[in-house]
VMD Tcl script that builds the backbone (N, CA, C; Angstrom):
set m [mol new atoms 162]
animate dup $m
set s [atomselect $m all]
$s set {name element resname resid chain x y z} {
  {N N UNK 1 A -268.898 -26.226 -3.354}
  {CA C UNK 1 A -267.550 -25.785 -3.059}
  {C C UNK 1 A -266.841 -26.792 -2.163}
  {N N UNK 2 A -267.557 -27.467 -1.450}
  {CA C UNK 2 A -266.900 -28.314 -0.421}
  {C C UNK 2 A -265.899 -29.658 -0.877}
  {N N UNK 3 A -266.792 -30.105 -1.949}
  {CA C UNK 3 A -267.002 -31.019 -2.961}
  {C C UNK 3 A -265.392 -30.828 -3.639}
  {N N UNK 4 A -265.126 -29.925 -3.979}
  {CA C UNK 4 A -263.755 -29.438 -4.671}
  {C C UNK 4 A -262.758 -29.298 -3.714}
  {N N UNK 5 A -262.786 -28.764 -2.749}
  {CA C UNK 5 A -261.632 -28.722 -1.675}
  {C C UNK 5 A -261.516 -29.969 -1.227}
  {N N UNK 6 A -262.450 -31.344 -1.151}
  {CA C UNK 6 A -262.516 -32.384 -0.337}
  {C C UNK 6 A -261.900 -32.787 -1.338}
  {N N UNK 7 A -261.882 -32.805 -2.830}
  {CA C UNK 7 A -261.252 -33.538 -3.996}
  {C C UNK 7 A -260.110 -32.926 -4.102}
  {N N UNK 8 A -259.902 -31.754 -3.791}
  {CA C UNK 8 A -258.410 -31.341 -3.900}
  {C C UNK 8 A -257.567 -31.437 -2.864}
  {N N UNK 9 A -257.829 -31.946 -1.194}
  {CA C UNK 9 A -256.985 -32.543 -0.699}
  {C C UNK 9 A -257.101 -34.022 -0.399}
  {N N UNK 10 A -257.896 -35.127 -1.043}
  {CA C UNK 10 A -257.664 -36.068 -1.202}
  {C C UNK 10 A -256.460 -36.120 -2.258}
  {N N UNK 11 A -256.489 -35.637 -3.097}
  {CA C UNK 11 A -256.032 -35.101 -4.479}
  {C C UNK 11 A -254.143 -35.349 -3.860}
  {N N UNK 12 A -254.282 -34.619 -3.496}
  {CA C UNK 12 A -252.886 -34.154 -2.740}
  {C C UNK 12 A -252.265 -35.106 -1.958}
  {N N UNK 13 A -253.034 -35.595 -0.913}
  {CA C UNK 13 A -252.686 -36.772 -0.575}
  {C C UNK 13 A -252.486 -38.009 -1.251}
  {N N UNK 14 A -252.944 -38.539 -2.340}
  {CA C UNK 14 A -252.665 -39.267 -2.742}
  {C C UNK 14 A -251.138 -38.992 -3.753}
  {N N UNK 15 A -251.027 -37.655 -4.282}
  {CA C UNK 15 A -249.805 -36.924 -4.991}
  {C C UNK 15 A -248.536 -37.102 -4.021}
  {N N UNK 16 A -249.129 -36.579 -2.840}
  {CA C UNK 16 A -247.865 -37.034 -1.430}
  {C C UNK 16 A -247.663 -38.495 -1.293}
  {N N UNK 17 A -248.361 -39.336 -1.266}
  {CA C UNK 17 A -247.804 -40.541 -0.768}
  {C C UNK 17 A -247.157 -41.176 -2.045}
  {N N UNK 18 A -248.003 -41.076 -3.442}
  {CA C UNK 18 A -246.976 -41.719 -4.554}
  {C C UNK 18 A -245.738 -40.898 -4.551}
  {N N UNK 19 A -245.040 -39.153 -4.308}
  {CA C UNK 19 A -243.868 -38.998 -3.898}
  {C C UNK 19 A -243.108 -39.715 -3.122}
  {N N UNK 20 A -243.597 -40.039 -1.834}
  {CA C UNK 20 A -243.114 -41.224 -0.904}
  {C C UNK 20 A -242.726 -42.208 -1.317}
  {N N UNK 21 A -243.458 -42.227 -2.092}
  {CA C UNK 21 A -243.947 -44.171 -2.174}
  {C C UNK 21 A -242.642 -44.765 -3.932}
  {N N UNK 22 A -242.366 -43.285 -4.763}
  {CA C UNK 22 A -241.688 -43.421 -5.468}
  {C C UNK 22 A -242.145 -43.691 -6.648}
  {N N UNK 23 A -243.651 -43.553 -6.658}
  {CA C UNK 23 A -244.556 -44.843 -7.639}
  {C C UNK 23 A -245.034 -43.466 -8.435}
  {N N UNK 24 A -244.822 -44.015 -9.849}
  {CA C UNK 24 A -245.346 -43.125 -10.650}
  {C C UNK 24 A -246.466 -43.372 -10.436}
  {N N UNK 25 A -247.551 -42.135 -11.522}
  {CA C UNK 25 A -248.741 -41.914 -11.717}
  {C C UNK 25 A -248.916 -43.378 -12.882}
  {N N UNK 26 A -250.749 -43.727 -12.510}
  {CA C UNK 26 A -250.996 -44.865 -13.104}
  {C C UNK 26 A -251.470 -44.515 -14.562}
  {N N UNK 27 A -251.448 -43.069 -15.207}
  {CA C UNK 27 A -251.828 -42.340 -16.389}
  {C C UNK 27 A -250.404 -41.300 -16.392}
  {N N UNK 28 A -250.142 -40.913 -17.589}
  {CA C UNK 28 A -249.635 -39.812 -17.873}
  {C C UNK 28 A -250.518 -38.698 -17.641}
  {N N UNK 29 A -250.060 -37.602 -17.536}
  {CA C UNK 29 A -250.744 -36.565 -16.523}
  {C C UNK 29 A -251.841 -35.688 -17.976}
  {N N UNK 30 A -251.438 -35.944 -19.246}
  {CA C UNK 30 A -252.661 -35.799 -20.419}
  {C C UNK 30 A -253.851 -36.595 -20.637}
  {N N UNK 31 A -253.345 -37.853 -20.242}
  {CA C UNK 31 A -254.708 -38.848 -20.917}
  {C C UNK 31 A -255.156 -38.866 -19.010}
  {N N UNK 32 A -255.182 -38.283 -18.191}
  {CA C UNK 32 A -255.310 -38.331 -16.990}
  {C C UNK 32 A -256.370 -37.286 -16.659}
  {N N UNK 33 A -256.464 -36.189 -17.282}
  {CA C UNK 33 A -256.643 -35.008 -17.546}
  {C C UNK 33 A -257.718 -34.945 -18.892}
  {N N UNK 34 A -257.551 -35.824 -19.627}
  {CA C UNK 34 A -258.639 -35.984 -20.457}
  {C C UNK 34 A -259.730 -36.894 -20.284}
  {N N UNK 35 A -259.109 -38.158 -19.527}
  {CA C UNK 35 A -260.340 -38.973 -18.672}
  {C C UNK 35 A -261.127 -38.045 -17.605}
  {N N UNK 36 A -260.701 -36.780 -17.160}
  {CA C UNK 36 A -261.347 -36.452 -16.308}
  {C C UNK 36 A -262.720 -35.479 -16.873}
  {N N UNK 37 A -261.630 -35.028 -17.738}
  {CA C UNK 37 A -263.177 -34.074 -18.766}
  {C C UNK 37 A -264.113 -35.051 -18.989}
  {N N UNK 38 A -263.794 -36.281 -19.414}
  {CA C UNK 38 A -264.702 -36.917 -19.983}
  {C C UNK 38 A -265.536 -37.411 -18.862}
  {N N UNK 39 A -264.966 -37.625 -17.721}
  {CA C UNK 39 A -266.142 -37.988 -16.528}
  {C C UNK 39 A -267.201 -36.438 -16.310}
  {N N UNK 40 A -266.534 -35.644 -16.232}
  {CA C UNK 40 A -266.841 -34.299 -15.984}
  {C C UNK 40 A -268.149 -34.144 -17.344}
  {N N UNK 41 A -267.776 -34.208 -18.705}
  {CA C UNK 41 A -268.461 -34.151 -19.422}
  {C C UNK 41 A -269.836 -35.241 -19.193}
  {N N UNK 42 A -269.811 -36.735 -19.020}
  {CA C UNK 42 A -270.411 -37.441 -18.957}
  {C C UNK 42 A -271.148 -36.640 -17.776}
  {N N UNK 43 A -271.273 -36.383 -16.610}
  {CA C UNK 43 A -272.259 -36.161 -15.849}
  {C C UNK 43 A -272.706 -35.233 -16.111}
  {N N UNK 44 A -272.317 -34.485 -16.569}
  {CA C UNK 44 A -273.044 -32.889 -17.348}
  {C C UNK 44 A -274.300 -33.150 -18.117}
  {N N UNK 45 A -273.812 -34.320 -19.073}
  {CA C UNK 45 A -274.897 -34.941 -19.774}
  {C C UNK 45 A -276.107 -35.639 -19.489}
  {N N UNK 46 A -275.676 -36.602 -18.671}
  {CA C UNK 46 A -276.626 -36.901 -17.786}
  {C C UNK 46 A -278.078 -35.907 -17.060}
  {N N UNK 47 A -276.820 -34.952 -16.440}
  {CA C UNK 47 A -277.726 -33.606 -15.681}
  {C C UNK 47 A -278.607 -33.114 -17.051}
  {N N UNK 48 A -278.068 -32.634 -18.052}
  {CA C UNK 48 A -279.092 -31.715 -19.227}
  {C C UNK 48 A -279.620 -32.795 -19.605}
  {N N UNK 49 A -279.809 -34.201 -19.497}
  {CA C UNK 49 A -280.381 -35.050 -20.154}
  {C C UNK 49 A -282.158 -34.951 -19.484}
  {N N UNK 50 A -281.669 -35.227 -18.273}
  {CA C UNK 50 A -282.481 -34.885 -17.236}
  {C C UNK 50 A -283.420 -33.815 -16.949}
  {N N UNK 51 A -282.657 -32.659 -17.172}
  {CA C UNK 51 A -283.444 -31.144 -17.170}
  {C C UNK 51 A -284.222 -31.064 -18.700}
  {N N UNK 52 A -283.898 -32.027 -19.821}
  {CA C UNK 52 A -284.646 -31.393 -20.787}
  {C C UNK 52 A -286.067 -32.442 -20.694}
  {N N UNK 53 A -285.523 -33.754 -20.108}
  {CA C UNK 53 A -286.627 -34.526 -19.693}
  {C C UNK 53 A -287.822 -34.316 -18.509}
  {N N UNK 54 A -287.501 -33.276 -18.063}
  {CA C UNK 54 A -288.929 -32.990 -16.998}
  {C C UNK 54 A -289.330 -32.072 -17.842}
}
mol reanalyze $m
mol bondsrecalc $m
mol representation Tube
mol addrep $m
């Protein structure tokens, strides 16, 4: 749980300062959002890769 709140106000902060800063996002907020599943997915895999290997 910590893990998610620490990512969701880094998260934020970085959302606040590109407001500031004027600077768009370096992804459109879909392929941004789909790179993330795919990190999300990739370590998942990893993990069951792992659990079916012991």
């Amino acid at each position: 749980m910590k893990a998610y709140l620490v990512s969701l106000i880094v998260g934020t902060i970085v959302g606040v300062t590109y407001g500031v800063l004027r600077v768009k996002s370096p992804a459109p907020p879909t392929v941004a959002l789909i790179g993330l599943f795919g990190m999300l997915a990739g370590e998942q895999l990893i993990t069951l890769v792992r659990h079916m290997l012991r």
